[in-house]
C-alpha positions in Angstrom: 99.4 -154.9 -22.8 99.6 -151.3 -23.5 96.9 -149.2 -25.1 99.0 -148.3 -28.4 99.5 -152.3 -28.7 95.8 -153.2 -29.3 93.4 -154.1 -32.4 90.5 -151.8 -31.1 88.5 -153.4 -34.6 89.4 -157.0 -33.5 88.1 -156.4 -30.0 85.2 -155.7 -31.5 84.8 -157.8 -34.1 85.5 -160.5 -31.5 82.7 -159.1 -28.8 80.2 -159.3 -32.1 80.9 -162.4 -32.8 81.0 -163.7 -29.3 84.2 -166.0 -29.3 88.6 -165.3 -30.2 90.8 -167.5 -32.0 94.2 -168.8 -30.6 96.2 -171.9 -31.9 97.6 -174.6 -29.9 99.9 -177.1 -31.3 99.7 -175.0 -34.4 96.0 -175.8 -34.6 93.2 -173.1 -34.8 90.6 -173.2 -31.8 88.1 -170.9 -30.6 87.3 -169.6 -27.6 84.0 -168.9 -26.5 83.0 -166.0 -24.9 81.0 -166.5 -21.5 78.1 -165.3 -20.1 76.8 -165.3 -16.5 75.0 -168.8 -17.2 77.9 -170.7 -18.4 79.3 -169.6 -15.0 76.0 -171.3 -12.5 77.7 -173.7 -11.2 81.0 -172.0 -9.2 79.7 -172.4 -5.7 79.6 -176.4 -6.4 82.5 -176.4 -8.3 84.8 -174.6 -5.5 83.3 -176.7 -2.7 85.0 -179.8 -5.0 88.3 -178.2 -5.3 88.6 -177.1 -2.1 87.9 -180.3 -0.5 89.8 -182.3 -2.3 92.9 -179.4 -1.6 91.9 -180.0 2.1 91.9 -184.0 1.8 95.8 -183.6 0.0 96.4 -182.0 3.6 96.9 -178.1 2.3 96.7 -175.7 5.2 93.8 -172.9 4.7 95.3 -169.6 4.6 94.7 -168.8 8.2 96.2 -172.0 8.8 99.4 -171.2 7.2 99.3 -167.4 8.4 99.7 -168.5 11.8 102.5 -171.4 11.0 104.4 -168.0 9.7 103.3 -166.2 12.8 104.2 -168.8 15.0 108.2 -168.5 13.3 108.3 -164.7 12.9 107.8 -164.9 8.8 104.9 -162.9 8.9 103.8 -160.5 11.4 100.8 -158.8 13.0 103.2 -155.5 12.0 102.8 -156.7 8.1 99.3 -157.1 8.6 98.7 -153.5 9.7 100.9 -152.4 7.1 98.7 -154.1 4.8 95.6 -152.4 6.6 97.3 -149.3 6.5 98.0 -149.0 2.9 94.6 -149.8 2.1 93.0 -147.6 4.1 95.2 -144.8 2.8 94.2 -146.1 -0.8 90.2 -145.8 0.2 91.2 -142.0 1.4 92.4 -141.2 -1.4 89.5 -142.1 -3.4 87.2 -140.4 -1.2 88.8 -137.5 -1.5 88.9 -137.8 -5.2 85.2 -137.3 -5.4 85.1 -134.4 -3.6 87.1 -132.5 -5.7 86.3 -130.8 -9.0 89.3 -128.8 -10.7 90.9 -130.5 -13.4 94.3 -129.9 -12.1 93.6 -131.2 -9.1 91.9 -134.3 -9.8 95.1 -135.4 -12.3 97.6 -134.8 -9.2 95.4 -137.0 -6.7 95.3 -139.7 -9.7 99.0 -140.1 -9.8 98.7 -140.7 -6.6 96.2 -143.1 -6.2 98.6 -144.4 -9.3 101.2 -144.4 -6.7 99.4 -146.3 -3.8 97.5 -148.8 -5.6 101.3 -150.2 -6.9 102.2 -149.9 -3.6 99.2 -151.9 -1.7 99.5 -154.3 -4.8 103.4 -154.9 -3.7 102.6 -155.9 -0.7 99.6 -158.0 -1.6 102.1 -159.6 -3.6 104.7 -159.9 -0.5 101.9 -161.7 1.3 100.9 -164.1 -1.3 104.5 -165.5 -1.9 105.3 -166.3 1.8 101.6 -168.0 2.5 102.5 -170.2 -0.4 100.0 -172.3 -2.1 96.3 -173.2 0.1 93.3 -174.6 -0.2 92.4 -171.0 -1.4 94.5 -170.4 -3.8 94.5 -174.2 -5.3 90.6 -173.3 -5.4 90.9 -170.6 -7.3 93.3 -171.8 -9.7 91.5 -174.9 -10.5 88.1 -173.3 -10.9 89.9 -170.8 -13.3 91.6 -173.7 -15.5 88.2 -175.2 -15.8 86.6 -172.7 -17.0 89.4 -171.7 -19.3 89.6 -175.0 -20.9 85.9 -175.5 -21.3 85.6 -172.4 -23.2 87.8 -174.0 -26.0 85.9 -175.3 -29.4 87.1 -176.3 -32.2 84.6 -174.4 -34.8 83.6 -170.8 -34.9 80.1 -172.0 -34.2 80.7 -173.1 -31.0 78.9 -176.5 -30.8 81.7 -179.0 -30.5 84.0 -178.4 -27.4 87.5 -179.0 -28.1 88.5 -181.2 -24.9 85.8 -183.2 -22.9 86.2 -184.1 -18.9 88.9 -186.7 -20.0 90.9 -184.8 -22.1 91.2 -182.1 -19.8 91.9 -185.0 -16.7 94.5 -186.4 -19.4 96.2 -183.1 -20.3 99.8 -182.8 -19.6 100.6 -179.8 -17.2 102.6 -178.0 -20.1 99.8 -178.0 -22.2 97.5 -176.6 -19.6 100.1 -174.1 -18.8 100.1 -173.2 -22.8 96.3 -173.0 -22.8 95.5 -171.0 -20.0 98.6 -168.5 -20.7 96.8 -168.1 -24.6 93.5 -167.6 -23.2 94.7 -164.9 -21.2 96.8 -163.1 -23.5 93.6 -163.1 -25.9 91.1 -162.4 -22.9 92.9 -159.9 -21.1 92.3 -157.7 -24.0 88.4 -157.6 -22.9 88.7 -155.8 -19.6 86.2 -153.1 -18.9 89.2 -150.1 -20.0 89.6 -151.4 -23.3 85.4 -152.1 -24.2 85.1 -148.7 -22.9 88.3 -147.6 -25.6 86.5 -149.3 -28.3 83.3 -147.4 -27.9 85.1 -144.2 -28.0 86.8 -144.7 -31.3 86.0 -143.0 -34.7 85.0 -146.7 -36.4 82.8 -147.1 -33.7 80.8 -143.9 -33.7 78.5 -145.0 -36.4 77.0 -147.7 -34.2 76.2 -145.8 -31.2 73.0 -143.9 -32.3 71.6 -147.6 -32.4 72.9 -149.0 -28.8 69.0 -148.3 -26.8 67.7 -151.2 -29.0 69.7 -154.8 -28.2 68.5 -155.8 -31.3 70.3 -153.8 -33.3 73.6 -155.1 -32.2 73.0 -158.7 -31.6 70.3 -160.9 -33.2 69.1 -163.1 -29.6 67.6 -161.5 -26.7 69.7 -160.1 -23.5 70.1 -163.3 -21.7 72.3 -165.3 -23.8 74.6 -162.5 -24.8 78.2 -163.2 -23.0 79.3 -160.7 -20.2 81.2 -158.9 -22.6 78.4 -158.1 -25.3 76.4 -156.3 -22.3 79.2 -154.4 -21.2 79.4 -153.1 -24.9 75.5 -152.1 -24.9 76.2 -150.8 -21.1 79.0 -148.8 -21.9 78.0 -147.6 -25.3 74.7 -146.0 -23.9 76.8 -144.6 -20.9 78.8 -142.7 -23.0 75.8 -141.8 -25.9 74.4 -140.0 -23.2 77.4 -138.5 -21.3 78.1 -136.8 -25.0 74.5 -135.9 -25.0 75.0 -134.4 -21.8 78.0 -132.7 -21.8 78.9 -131.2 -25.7 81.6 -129.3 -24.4 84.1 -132.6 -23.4 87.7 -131.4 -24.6 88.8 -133.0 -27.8 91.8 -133.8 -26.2 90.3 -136.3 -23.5 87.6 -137.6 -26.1 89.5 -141.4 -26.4 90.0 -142.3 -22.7 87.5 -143.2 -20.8 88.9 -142.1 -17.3 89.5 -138.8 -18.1 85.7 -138.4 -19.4 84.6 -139.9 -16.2 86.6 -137.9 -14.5 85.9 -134.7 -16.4 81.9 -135.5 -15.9 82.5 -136.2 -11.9 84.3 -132.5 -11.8 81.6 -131.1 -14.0 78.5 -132.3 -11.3 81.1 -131.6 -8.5 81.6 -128.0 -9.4 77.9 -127.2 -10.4 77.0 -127.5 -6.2 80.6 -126.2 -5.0 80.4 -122.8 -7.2 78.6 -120.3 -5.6 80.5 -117.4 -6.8 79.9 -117.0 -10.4 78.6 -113.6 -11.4 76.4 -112.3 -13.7 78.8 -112.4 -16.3 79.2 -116.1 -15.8 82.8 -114.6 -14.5 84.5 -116.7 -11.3 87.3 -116.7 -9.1 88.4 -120.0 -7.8 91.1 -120.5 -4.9 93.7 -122.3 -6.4 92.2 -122.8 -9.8 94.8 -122.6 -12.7 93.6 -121.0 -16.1 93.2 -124.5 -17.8 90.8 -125.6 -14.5 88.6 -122.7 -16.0 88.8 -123.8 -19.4 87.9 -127.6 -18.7 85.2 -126.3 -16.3 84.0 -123.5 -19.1 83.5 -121.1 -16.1 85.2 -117.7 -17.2 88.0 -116.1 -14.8 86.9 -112.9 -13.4 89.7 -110.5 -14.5 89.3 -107.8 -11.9 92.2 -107.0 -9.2 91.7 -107.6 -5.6 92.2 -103.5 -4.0 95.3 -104.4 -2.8 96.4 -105.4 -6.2 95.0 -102.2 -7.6 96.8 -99.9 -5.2 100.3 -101.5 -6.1 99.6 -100.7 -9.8 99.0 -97.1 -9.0 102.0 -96.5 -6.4 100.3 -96.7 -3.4 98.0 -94.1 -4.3 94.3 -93.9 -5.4 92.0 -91.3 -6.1 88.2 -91.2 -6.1 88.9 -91.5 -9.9 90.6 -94.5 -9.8 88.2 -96.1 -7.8 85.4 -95.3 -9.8 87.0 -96.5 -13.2 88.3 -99.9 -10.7 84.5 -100.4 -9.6 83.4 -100.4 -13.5 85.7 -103.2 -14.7 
């Protein structure tokens, strides 16, 4: 879902209240929100899926890797490529963080853009020819369970909408329908988007108050979902990068990678310049006038001698270079 398509007030209002509705069958249900503790039991619960995947005969994935290996479906040549385009990925984030213009930053982002669809292509490539194993069966089950037993059917979360043997009784359509609701509601939740809704207008009121849990949501730290402390997280993350940094372009003020970014170029540059003068004047190698603007290091103005010389013909008198020593 794109950025412009979202409710940045419903997110919210949802992460308050700690659950989203969704309807099924034309019926109103609510889903809760989780936290780390209605997640305990995962190890166990994988170990039971991925025994009984192993008991219907499914092939791990190694096992089916080297069935494809065995008939020339899948190489060790796709697994470098695989190797290779993740390693170039990594490089490119390293490099990333040693950098600190502006300009320079935005042109390696497109290109971990770039790499990251291409790495995920593959992936991709990989997944559909191993086919289903005891992996992925794990997985999938584990997510559907916990999917379904976040469904209630009242806002206050007591009653769960479908016990053991509904769920065991459900008709594969109707888990298909419930799972693909719960993600086009949950998906909206990702880390980006609680970050976006921290950095809107509406939400600017609230942030003075984010130091105090209290003030937010009335129960202590442990039984707030995941998603309610990554909004107290991320809300004193940014309360004291705006603390920190006043001068943040208004432009870049509502996404939170640029003002990551911006902040990694800020501490980047403050140990890489060693050439600002008095003046608070620079001159940067390859720096474009907008690098000094985001950076708020002024361009030194004055003309390398070779510069100065073509502006006077050629030809320079003691004059000259007096007046060019005083710029």
């Amino acid at each position: 879902m794109k950025d412009e398509d979202l409710n940045y007030r419903e997110i919210f209002r949802d992460i308050a209240f700690g659950y989203s509705e969704i309807f099924f069958k034309k019926e109103k249900i609510y889903i809760k929100h989780l936290s780390v503790f209605d997640q305990i039991n995962v190890e166990s619960l994988k170990k039971e899926f991925y025994d009984f995947a192993k008991q219907r005969g499914l092939p791990n994935e190694e096992e089916a890797l080297n069935v494809l290996r065995e008939n020339d479906i899948w190489t060790e040549k796709d697994d470098q490529n695989i190797k290779e385009k993740k390693a170039f990925l990594e490089s490119l984030d390293t490099t990333k963080k040693n950098l600190y213009l502006p300009s320079d930053i935005q042109n390696i982002n497109k290109q971990i853009e770039d790499a990251k669809k291409d790495y995920d292509k593959v992936l991709l490539k990989k997944i559909q020819v191993v086919g289903e194993t005891c992996e992925t069966y794990t997985d999938r089950r584990v997510s559907e369970h916990y999917i379904l037993m976040s469904f209630y059917k009242e806002s206050s979360l007591i009653n769960r909408k479908f016990s053991n043997q509904d769920i065991d009784e459900l008709e594969r359509q109707d888990i298909f329908d419930l799972v693909m609701g719960y993600n086009l509601k949950y998906n909206s939740f990702d880390d980006h988007n609680i970050q976006k809704v921290i950095l809107e207008d509406f939400f600017g009121m609230y942030m003075p108050f984010c130091e105090d849990v209290r003030n937010f949501y009335d129960k202590p730290l442990f039984e707030l979902s995941t998603n309610q402390v990554k909004l107290i997280v991320y809300s004193r993350m940014f309360k004291n990068i705006f603390e920190n940094y006043p001068k943040i372009p208004d432009q870049i003020k509502k996404d939170p990678d640029k003002i990551i970014d911006y902040v990694n170029s800020q501490e980047k540059a403050k140990s890489t310049l060693k050439n600002v003068d008095k003046q608070g004047a620079s001159t940067i190698v390859g720096a474009k006038q907008q690098d000094y603007e985001d950076l708020g290091v002024a361009k030194n103005q004055s003309h390398s001698l070779s510069d100065m010389l073509k502006q006077h013909g050629g030809k320079m008198d003691m004059k000259d270079l007096m007046k060019a020593m005083n710029k």
